[in-house]
C-alpha positions as CSV (number, residue, x, y, z in Angstrom):
1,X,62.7,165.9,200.4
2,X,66.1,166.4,199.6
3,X,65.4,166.4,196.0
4,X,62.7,169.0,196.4
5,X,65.0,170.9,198.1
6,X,67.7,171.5,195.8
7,X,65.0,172.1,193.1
8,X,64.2,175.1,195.3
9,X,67.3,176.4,195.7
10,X,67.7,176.5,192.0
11,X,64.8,178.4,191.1
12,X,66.0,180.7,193.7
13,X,69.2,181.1,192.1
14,X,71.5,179.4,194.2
15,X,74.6,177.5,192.5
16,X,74.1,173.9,193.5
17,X,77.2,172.4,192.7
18,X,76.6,168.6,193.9
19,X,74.3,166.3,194.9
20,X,74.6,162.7,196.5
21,X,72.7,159.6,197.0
22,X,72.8,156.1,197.5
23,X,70.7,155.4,195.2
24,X,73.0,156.3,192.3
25,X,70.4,156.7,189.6
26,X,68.6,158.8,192.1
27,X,71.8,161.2,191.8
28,X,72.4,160.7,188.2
29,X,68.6,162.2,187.2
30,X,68.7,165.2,189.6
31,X,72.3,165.9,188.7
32,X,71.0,166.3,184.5
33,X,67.7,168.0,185.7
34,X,69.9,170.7,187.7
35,X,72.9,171.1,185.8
36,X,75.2,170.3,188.4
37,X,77.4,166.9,189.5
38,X,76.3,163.8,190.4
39,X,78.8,163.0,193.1
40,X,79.9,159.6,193.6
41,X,81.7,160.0,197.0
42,X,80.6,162.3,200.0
43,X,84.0,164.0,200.2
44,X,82.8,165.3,196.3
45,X,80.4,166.9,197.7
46,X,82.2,168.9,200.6
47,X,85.4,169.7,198.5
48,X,82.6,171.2,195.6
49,X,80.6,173.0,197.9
50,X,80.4,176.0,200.7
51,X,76.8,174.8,202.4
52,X,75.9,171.0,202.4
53,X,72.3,170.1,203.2
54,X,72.0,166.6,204.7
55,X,68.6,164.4,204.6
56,X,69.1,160.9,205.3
57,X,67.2,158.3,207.3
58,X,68.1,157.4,210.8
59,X,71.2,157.8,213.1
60,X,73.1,155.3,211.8
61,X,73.0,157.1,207.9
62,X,74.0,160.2,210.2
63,X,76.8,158.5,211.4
64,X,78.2,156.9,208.7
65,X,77.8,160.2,205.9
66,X,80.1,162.2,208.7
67,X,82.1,159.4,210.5
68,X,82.2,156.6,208.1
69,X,85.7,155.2,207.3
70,X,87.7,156.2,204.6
71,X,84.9,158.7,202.7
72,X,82.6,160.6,204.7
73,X,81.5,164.5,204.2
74,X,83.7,165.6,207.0
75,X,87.3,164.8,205.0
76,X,88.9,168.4,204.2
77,X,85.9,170.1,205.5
78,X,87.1,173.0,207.0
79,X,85.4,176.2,206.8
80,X,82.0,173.7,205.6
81,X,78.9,174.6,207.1
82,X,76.5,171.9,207.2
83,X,72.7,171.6,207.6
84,X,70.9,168.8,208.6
85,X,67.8,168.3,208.3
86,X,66.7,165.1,209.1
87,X,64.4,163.3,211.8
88,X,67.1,161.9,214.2
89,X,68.2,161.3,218.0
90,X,69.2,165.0,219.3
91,X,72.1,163.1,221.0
92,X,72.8,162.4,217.0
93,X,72.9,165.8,216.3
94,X,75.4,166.8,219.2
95,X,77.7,164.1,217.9
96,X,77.8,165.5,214.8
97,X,78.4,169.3,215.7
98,X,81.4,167.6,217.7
99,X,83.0,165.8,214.6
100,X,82.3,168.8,212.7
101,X,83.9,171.3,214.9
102,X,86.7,169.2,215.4
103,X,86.9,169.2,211.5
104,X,87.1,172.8,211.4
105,X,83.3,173.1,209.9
106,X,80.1,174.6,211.3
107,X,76.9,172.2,211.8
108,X,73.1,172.7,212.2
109,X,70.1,171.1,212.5
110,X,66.9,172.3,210.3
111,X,64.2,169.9,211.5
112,X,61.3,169.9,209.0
113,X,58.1,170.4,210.2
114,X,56.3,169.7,206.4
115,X,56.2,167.2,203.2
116,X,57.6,166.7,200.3
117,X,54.8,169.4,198.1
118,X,56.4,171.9,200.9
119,X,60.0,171.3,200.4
120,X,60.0,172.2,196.4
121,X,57.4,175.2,197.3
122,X,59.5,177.0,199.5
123,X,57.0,176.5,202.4
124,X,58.8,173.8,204.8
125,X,58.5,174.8,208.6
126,X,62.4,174.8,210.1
127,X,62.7,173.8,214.0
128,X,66.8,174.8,214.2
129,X,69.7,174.5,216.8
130,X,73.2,174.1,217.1
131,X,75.7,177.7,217.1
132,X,73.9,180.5,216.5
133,X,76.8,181.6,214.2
134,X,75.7,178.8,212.3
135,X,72.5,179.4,211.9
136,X,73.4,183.5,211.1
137,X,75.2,182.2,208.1
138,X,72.1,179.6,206.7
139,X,69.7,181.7,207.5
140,X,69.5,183.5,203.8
141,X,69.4,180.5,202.6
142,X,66.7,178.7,205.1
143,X,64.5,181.7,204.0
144,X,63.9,180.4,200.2
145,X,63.4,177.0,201.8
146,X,60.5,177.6,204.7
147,X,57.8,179.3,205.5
148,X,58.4,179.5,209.1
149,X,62.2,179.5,210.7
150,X,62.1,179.1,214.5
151,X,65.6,179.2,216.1
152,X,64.8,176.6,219.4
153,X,68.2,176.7,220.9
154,X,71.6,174.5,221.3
155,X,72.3,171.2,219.3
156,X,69.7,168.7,220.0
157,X,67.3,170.9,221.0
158,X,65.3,170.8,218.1
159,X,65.8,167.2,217.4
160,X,63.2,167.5,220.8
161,X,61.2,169.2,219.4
162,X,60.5,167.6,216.1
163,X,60.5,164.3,218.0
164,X,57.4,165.7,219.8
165,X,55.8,167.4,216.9
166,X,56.3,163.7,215.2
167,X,54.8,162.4,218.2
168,X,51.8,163.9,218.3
169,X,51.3,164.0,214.3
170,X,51.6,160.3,214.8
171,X,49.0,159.7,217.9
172,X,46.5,162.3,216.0
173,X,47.1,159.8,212.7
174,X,46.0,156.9,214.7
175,X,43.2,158.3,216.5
176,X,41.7,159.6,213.2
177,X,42.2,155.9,211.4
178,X,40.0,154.3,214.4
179,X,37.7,157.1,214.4
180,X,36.8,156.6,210.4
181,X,37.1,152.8,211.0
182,X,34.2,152.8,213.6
183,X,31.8,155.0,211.7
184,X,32.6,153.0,208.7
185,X,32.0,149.8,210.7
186,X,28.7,151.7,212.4
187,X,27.7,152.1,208.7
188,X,28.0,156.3,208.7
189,X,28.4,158.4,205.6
190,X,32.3,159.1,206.0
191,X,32.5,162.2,204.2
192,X,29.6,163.5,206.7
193,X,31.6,162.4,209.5
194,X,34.8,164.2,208.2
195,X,33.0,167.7,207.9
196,X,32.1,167.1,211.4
197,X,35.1,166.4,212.3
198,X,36.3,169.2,211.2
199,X,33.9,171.2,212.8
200,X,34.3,169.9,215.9
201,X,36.5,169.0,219.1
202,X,37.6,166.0,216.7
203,X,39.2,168.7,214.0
204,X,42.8,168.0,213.5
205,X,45.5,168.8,210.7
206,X,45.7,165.3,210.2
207,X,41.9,165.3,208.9
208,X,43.2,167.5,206.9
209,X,46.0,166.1,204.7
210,X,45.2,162.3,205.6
211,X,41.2,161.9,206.3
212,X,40.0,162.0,202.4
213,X,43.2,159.4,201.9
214,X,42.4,156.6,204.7
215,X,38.4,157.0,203.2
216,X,39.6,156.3,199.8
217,X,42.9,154.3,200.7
218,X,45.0,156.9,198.3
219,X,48.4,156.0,200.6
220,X,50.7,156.9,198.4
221,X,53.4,158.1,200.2
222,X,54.6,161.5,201.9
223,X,55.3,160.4,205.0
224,X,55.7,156.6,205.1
225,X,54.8,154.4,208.3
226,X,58.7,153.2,208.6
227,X,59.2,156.8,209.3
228,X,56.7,157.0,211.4
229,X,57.4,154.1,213.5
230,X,61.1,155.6,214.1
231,X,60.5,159.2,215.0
232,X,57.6,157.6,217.6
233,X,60.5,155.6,218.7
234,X,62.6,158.5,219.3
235,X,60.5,160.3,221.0
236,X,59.7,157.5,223.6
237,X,63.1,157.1,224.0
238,X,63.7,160.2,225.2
239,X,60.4,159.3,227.6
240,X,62.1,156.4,228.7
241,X,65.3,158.1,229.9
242,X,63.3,160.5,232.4
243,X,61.1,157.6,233.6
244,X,58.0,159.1,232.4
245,X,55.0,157.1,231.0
246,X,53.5,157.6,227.5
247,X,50.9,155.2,226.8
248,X,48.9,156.8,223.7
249,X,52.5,156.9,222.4
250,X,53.0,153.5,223.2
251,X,49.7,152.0,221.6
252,X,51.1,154.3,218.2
253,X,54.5,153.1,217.9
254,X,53.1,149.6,217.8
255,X,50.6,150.3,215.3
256,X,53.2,151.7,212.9
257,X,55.1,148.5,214.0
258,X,52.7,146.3,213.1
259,X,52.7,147.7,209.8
260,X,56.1,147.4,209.3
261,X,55.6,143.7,210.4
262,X,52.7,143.2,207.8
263,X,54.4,144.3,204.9
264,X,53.1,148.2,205.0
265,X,55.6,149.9,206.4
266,X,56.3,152.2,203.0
267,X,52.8,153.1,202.5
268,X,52.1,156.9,204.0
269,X,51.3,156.8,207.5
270,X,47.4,157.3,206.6
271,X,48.2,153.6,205.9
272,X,47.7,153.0,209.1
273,X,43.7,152.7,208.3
274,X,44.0,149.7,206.7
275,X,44.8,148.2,210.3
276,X,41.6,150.0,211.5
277,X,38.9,149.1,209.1
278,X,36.6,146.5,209.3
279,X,36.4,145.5,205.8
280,X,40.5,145.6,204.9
281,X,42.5,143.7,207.6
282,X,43.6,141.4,206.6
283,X,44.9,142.9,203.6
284,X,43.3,142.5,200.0
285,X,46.6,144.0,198.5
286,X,44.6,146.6,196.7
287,X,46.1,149.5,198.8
288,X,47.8,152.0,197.0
């Protein structure tokens, strides 16, 4: 995503000056396809830059890119502004607008709503919050990155959000796999049964994008079941804090579990079929 991203912002003529990964080699190509530098601390990054986009994986990436010891993005960060856009805790996100402040920098969260085949298109959906100062000064540059900018609020309030939009994505992804792995079991023509899907109270934007994929297992991956699992996992937590009761959350969060478990947990969440048909589980280890 974040790789996408930049690509973006280059077409759209924005200087990007730096870019930073674990995964050095990662770095290293983007860095010689862009033109820019391949940073090999996170303080590079800040000390070459005016806006710093952040995509990483979980809380504790969050936490260690802005409060690790020694390097982290927040060393001489002072009049930074930083936009984060990944899937984490909304209590995450407040921390970070904290350490930022404090730091003399600005912080917001972009949640993305979309894939990767958005993110270099220019068409990502943007759930935001933090200072709305902050978001005033990102917003030009939000604009060659989505679609669709929605301004929900203070820090952490669209972490919320996109934990429920992730939520539901994931539930609808679930129901769909046991759906196609009934009629396929009952011996139905699955392409008929999509198109009536689609036609019916069954349509979803899951059929869409992942229906074609779990008939043909074509995982490869966009939005992998380890990412799955944690944003579920997110989102029931924040269930769990106000004592409420989730079950069809539940029963999806261990389905993307028990794919971690089995060894499928970086196949795209439409991997989550091969759990649901007949005819694949156990697995052949023929899945994309």
């Amino acid at each position: 995503m974040g790789a996408n991203m930049a690509r973006r912002l280059k077409d759209r003529g924005f200087h990007v000056t730096a870019v930073y990964d674990t995964n050095r080699a990662a770095a290293t190509e983007l860095a010689s396809e862009l033109g820019c530098a391949a940073a090999q601390d996170l303080s590079e990054v800040t000390a070459a830059s005016d806006v710093i986009f952040t995509v990483v994986t979980d809380d504790d990436a969050m936490r260690q890119i802005f409060a690790g010891t020694g390097d982290n993005l927040l060393v001489n960060a002072r009049g930074k502004l930083f936009v984060n856009c990944a899937t984490i805790s909304p209590e995450v996100h407040v921390e970070i607008e904290k350490l930022a402040n404090k730091a003399g920098a600005q912080s917001l969260e972009a949640c993305m709503a979309s894939s990767i085949t958005q993110a270099r298109e220019g068409k990502l959906y943007l759930m935001c919050g933090g200072n709305e100062d902050a978001f005033r000064k990102a917003e030009p540059i939000l604009k060659e990155l989505a679609a669709q900018i929605r301004f929900v609020g203070k820090a952490g309030e669209a972490a919320k959000v996109k934990a429920l939009v992730n939520m539901v994505m994931n539930i609808n992804t679930a129901g769909l796999a046991e759906g196609l792995g009934l009629g396929q079991a009952l011996g139905l023509d699955l392409t008929m049964l999509r198109e009536v899907f689609s036609q019916t109270g069954a349509n979803s934007r899951v059929l869409e994008t992942d229906g074609e994929d779990m008939q043909n297992r074509e995982h490869s991956c966009f939005f992998s079941a380890a990412h799955a699992a944690k944003d579920s996992g997110i989102a029931l937590e924040l269930a769990r804090n106000l004592s409420l009761d989730l079950p069809l959350a539940h029963a999806t969060n261990e389905q993307y579990d028990r794919m971690i478990a089995e060894g499928l947990g970086e196949l795209d969440k439409s991997g989550v079929a091969e759990l649901t048909f007949k005819d694949r589980h156990k697995h052949s280890g023929d899945h994309v």
